[in-house]
OpenMM code with the backbone's topology and positions (N, CA, C; nanometers):
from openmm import Vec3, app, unit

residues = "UNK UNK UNK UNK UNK UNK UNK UNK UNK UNK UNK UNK UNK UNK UNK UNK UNK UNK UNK UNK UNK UNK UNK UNK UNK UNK UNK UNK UNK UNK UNK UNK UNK UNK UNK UNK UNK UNK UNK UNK UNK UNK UNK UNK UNK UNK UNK UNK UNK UNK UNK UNK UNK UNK UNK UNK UNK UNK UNK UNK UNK UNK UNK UNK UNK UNK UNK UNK UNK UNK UNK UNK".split()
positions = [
    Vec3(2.6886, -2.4124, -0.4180),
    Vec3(2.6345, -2.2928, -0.3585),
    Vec3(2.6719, -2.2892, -0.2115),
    Vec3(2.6799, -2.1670, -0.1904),
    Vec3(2.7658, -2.1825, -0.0449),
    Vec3(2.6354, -2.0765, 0.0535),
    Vec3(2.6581, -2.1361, 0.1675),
    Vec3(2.5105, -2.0820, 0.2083),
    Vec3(2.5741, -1.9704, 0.3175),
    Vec3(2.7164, -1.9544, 0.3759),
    Vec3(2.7552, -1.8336, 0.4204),
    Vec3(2.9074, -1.7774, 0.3226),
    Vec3(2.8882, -1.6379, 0.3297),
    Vec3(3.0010, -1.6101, 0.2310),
    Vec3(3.0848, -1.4773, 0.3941),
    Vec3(3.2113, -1.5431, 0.3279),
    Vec3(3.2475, -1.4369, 0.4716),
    Vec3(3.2597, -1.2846, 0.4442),
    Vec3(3.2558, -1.2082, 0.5485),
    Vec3(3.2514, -1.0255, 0.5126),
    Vec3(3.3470, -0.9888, 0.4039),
    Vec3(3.4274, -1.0266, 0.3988),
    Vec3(3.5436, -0.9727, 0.3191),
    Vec3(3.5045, -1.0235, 0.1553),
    Vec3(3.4111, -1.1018, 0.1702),
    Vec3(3.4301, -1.1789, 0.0211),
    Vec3(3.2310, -1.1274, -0.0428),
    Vec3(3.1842, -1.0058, 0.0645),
    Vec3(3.0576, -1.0068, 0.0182),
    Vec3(3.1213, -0.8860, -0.0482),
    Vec3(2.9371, -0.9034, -0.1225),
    Vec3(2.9754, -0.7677, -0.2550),
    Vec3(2.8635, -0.6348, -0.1250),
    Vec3(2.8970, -0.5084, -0.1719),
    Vec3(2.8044, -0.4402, -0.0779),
    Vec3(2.6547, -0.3988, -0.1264),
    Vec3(2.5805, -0.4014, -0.0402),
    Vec3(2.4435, -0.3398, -0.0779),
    Vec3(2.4205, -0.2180, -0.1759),
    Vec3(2.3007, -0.3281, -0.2621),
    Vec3(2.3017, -0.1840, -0.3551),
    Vec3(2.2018, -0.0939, -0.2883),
    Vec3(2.1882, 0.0351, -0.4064),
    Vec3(2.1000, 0.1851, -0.2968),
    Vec3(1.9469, 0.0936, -0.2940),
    Vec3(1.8948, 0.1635, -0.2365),
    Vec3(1.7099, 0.1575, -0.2065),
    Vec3(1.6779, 0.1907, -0.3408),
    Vec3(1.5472, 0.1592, -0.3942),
    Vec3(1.5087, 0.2069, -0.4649),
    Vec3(1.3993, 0.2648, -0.4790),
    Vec3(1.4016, 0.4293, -0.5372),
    Vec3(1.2497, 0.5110, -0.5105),
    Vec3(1.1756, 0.4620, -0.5642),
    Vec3(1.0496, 0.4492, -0.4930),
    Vec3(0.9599, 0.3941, -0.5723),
    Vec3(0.8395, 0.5220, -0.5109),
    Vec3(0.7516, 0.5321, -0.5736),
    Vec3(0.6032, 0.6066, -0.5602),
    Vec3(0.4712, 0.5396, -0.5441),
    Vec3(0.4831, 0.5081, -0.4081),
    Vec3(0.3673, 0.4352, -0.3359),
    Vec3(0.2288, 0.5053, -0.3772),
    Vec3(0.2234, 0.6424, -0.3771),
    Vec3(0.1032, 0.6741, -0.3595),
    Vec3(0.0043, 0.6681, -0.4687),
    Vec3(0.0679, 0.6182, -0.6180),
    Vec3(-0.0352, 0.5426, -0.6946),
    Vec3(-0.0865, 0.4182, -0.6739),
    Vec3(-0.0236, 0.3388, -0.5963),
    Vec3(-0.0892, 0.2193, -0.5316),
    Vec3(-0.1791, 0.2227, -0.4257),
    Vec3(-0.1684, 0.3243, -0.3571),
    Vec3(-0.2536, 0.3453, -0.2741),
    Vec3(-0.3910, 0.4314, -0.3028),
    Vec3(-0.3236, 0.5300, -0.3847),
    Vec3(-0.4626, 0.5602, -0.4615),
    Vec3(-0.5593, 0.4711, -0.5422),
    Vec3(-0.5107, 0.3378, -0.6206),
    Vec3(-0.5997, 0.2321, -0.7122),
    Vec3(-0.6304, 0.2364, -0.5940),
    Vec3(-0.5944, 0.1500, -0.4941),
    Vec3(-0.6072, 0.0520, -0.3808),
    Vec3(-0.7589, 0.1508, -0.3015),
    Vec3(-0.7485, 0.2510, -0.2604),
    Vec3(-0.8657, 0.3319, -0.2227),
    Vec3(-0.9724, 0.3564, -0.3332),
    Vec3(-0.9403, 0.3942, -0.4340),
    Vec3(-1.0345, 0.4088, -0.5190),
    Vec3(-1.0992, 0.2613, -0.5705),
    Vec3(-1.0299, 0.1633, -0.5303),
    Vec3(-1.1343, 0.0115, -0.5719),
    Vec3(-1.1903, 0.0106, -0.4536),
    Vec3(-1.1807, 0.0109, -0.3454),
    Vec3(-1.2201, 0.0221, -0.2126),
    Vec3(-1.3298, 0.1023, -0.2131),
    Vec3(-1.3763, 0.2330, -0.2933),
    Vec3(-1.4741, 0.2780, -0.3355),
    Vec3(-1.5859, 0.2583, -0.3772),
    Vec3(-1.5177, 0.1912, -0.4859),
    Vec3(-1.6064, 0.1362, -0.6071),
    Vec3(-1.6795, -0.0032, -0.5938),
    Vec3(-1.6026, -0.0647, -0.4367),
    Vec3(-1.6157, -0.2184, -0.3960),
    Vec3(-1.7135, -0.1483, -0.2829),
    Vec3(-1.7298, -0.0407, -0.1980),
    Vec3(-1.8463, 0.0088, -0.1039),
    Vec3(-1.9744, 0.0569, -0.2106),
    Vec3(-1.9776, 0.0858, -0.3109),
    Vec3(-2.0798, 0.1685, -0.3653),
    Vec3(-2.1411, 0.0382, -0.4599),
    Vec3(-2.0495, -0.0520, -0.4923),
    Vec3(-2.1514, -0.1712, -0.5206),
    Vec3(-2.2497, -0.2873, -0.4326),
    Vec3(-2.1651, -0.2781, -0.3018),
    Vec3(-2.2443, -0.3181, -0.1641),
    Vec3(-2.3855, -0.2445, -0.1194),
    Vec3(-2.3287, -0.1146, -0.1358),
    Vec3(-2.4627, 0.0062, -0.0926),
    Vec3(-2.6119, -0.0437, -0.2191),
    Vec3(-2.5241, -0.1235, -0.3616),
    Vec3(-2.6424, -0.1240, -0.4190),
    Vec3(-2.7068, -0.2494, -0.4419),
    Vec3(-2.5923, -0.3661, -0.4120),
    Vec3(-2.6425, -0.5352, -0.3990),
    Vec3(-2.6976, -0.5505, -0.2920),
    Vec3(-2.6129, -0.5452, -0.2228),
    Vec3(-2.6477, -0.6384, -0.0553),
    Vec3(-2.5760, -0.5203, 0.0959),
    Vec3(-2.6629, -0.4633, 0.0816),
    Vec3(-2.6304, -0.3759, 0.2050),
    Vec3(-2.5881, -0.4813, 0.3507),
    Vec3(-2.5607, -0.4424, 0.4421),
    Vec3(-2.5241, -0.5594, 0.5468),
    Vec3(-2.4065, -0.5271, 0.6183),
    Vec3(-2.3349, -0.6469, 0.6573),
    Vec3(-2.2140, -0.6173, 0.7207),
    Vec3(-2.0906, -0.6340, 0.6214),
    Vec3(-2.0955, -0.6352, 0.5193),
    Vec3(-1.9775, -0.5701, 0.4090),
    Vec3(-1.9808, -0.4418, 0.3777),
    Vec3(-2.0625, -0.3537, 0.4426),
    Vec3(-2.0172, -0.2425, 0.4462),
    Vec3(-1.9350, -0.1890, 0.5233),
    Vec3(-1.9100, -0.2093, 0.6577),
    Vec3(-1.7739, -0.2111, 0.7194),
    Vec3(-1.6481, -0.2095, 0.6849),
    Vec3(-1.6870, -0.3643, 0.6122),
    Vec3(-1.5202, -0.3978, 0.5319),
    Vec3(-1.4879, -0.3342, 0.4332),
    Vec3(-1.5733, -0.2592, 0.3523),
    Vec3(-1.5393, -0.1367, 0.2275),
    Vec3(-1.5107, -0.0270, 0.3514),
    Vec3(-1.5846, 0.0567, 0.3838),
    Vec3(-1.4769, 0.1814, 0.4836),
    Vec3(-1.3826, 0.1745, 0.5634),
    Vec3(-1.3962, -0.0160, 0.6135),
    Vec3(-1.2356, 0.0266, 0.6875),
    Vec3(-1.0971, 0.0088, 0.5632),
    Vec3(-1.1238, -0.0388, 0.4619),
    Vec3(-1.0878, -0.0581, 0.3426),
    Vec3(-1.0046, 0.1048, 0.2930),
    Vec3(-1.1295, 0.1425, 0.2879),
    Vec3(-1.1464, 0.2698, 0.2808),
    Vec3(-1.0819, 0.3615, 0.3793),
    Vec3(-1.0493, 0.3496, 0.5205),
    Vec3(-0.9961, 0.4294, 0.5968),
    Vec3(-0.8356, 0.3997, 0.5915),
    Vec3(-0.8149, 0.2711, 0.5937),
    Vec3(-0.6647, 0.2603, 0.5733),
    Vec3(-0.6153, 0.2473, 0.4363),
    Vec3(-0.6576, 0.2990, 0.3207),
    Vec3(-0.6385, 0.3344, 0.2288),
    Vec3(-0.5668, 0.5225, 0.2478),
    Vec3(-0.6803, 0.5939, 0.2931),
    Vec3(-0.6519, 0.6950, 0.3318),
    Vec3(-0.5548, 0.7495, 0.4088),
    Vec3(-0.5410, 0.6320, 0.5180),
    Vec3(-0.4225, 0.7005, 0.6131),
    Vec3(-0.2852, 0.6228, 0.4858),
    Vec3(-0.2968, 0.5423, 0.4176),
    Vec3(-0.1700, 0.5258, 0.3491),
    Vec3(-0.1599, 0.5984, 0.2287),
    Vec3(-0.2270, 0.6480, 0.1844),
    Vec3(-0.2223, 0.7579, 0.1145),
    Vec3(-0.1353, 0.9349, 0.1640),
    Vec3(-0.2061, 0.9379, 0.2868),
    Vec3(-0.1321, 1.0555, 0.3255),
    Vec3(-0.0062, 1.0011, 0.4075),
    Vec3(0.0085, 0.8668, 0.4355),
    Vec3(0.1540, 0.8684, 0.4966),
    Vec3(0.2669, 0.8699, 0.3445),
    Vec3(0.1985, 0.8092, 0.2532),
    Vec3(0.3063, 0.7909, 0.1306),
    Vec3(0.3059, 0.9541, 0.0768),
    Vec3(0.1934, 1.0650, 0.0568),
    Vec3(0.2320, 1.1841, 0.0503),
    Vec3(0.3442, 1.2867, 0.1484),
    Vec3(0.2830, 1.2437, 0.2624),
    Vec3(0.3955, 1.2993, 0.3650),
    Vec3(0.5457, 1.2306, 0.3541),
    Vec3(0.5440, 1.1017, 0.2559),
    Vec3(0.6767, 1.0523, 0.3031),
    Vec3(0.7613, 1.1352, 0.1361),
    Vec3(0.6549, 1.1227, 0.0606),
    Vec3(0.7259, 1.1630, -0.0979),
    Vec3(0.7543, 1.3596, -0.0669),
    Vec3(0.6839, 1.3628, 0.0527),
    Vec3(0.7335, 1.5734, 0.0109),
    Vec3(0.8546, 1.5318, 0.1192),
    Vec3(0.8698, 1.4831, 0.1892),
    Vec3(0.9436, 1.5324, 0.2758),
    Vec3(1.1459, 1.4573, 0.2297),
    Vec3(1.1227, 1.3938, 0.1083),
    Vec3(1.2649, 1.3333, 0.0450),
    Vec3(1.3129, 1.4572, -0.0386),
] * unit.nanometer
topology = app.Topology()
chain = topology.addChain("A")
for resn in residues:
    res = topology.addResidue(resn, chain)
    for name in ("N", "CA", "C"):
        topology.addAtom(name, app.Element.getBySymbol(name[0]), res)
């Protein structure tokens, strides 16, 4: 195995591949939900924080992966 291959002898990059973030980000918020509304009913406290900020950057990656899928 050769650990540098020179330019001439590489193969070229293949394309990107589309993928559709914003179902991952939707589970990902919607457990984030479902993980605040079981806190609100066990153990109220300071894990409620960590479900809405959960919850907030769920949201902003949600609308960045919508804004990124209309605008291709």
């Amino acid at each position: 195995m050769r650990l540098w291959v020179p330019a001439a002898e590489r193969r070229p990059n293949p394309a990107p591949v589309n993928t559709d973030d914003r179902k991952a980000f939707l589970a990902g918020t919607v457990l984030w939900l479902v993980a605040l509304v079981v806190v609100l009913v066990v153990a109220p406290g300071a894990l409620i924080w960590t479900c809405v900020a959960g919850l907030v950057i769920g949201a902003i990656g949600l609308a960045w992966s919508i804004w990124r899928h209309r605008a291709q």
